[in-house]
N, C-alpha and C positions, 0 to 999 in steps of 0.2 A: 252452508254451515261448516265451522272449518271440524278438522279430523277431531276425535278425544277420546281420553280412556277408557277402557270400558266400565271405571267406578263411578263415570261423570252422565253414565246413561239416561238415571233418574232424572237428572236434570234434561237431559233432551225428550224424555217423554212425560214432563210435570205439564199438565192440563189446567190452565187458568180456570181460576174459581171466584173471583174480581174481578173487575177492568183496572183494578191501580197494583202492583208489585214493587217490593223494597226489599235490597240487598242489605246483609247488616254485616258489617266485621265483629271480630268476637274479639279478640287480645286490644287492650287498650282502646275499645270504645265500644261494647256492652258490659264486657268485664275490664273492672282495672289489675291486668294482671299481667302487661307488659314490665311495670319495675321490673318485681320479684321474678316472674320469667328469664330477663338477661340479667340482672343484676345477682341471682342468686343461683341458676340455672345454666346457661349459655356460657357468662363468661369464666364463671372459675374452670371451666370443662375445655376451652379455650385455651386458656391458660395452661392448664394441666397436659392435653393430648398435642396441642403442638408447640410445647416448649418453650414457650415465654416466662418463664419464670423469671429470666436476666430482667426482664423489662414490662414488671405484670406489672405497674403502675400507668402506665402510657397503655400498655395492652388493653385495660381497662377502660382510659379516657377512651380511646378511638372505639370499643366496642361501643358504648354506652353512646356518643357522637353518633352514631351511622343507622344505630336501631333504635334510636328512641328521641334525640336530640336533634336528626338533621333532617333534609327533605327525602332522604331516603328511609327515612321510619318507616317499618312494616313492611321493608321486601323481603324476600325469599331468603333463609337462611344461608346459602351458598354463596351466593354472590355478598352476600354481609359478610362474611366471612373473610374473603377474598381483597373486601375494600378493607379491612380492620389491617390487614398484614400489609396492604398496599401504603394506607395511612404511617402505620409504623413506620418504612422503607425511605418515608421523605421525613420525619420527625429529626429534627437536629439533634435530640436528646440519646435517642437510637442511635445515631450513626457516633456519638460520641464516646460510647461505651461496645463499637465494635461489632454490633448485633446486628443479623441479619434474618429476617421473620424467613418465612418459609417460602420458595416463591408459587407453590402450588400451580408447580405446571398443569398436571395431570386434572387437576382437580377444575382448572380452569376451561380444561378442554371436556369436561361433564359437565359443565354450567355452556358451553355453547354446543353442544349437542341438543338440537331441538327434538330427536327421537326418543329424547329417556325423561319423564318425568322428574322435576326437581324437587325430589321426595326418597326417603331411605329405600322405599322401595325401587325406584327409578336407578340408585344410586346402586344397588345389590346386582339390578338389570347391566346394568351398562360395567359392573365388575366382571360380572360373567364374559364379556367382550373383551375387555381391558386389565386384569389384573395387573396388580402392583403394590407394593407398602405404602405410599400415599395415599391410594384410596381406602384402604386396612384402614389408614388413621384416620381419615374421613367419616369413616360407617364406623370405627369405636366414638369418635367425638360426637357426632349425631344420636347413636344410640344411649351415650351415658348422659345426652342432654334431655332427650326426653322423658330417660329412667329417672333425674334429678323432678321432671315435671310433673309427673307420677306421682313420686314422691312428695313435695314440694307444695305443689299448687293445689289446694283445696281448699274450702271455707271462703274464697274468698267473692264475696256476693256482687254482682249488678250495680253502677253506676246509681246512685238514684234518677227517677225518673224513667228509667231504662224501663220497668216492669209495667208503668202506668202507659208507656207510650206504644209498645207493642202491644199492651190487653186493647189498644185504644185503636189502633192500627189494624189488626188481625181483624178488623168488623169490616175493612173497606178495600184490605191488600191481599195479596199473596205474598210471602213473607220466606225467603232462603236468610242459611247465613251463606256468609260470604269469605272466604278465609285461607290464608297460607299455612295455616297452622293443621296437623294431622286429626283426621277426624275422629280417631278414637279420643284424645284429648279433647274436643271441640265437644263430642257426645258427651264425656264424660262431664263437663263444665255447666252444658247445659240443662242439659237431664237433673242436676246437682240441685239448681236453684227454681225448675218446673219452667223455665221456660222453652223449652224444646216445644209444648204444644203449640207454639206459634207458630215456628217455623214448618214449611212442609221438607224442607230440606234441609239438613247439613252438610256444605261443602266445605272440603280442606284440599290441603294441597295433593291428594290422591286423586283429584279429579280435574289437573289441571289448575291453570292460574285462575283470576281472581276475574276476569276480563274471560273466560272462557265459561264462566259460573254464568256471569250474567247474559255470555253470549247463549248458550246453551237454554237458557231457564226462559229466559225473554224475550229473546230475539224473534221477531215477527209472530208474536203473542199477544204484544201488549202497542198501545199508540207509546209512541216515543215521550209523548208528555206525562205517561202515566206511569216512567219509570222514577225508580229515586234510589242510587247508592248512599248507607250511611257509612262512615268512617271517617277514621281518626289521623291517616298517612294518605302521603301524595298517589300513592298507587293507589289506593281504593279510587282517585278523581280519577287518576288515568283509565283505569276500569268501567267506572261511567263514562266518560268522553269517550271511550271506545266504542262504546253501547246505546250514542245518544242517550245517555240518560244522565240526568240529575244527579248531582251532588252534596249533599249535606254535610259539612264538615264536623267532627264531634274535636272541638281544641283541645292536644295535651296541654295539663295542667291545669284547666278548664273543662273537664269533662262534665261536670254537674251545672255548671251552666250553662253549656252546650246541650244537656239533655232538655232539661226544663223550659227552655226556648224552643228545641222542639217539640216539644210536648201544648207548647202552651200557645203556637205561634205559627212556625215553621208546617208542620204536619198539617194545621187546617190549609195551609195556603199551596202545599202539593197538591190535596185534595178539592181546594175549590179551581182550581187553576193558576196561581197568581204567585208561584216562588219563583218563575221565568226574568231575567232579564238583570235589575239589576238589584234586588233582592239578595238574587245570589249571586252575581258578583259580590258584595259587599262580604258577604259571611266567608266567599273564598277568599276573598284578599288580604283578612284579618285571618286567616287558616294561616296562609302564606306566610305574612310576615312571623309565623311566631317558629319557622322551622330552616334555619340556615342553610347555607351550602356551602359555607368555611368552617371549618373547624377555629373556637374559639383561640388555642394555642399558635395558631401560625398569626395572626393578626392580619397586620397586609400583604402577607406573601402570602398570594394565592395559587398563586399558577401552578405550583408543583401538587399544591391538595385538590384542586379541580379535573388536572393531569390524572393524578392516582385514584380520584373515585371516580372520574369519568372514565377510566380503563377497564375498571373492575366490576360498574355497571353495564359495560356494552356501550356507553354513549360515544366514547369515541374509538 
């Protein structure tokens, strides 16, 4: 079992109480509250803390592009970050007006430090080692993003179907959420709308990645057929396929359809055995296609935007 936090313990000593378990993400596929999160949240704070304002139009599109529009919807804050200023840096519009994003050296070298948690508090750790003004403006941009969250995000209710499918679920699974997102935000979300009593866990990014939840909660708990990740972004699949487990896609833009099929469809056939093979191919491939890997602005020049988010994901 690999190393983890010590917030992620719960997780390594949760005792199956079913034979079936289901990891659930919470931003943009229990709650619809991805938008208003980057759109109201994230990016103005962006904008604001590292100096975009020559180019808060394009700042914008590549934000919006990376966390919400592309196959990187729903990774880790930091490295979102990192591809938005990378995106920028090939944008023809950017380079015509002289502007140069930030190149977030330092910042880049706490996103490949595997020893600090990719979390404000990981981020305070790993200053205490490193200080510097970059990461100052790291840990203010983080913190007045989540104080905007705080602030910000509330009232805003469950998916339909979302309520009926967990009362419905909770009879046959053991039930975490699953999440990059901090758990005081995640509690407070859940707690908000009573679904917390489903879950035995809330895990956020204090406990490690999202693939560490379900390695931690699951792993050599449950038969491998008896797992099932839901979510809304490619990383929640990558997180099941880590975990042998099952993948349920919940489609942006399609969320409510996406529930009610599970709800009405999906969920008996984890349960009876029979979502294996190509069932769910089909549901991932229609996931697939509705989440780019271009940015719509560059058209056919690809090379330089696959270039810059595959740099600033790790991929190459």
């Amino acid at each position: 079992m690999s190393t983890y936090p010590d917030a992620a313990r719960v997780l390594a000593e949760l005792e199956p109480q079913h034979r079936f378990f289901a990891g659930i993400d919470s931003d943009g596929c229990a709650f619809d509250t991805m938008e208003i999160k980057h759109k109201e949240c994230f990016i103005p704070n962006i904008i604001k803390h590292w100096g975009l304002q020559p180019v808060s139009k394009y700042a914008r599109e590549a934000a919006e592009f990376v966390n919400l529009y592309s196959r990187w919807r729903g990774i880790n804050r930091w490295p979102a970050l990192v591809m938005v200023f990378d995106l920028l840096r090939e944008r023809p519009e950017v380079k015509a007006r002289g502007f140069e994003p930030p190149p977030a050296t330092k910042l880049r070298e706490f996103i490949a430090d595997n020893d600090f948690p990719k979390s404000n508090d990981g981020l305070r750790a790993y200053m205490a080692r490193h200080p510097g003004p970059e990461l100052e403006t790291a840990l203010a941009w983080t913190t007045a993003v989540n104080a905007a969250v705080a602030d910000m995000v509330h009232g805003v209710p469950p998916f339909p179907f979302v309520r009926e499918s967990l009362w419905a679920l909770a009879k046959k699974a053991d039930m975490i959420v699953v999440s990059a997102t901090p758990v005081e935000a995640l509690s407070r979300e859940w707690q908000e709308h009573d679904l917390d009593r489903h879950v035995r866990v809330i895990a956020g990014q204090e406990m490690g990645s999202k693939s560490l939840h379900l390695e931690l909660a699951s792993g050599a708990k449950y038969a491998p057929q008896h797992v099932l990740m839901i979510g809304d972004a490619p990383g929640d699949m990558a997180a099941a396929r880590a975990n042998r487990a099952f993948f349920y896609p919940i489609n942006p833009g399609r969320e409510e359809t996406s529930w009610q099929r599970f709800h009405d469809e999906a969920m008996n056939r984890f349960l009876r055995g029979t979502y294996a093979g190509a069932y769910e191919a089909a549901l991932i491939a229609e996931f697939e296609a509705l989440l780019p890997e271009v940015p719509p602005w560059l058209g056919a020049d690809e090379s330089s935007a696959r270039a810059a988010l595959g740099r600033a994901s790790g991929e190459v």
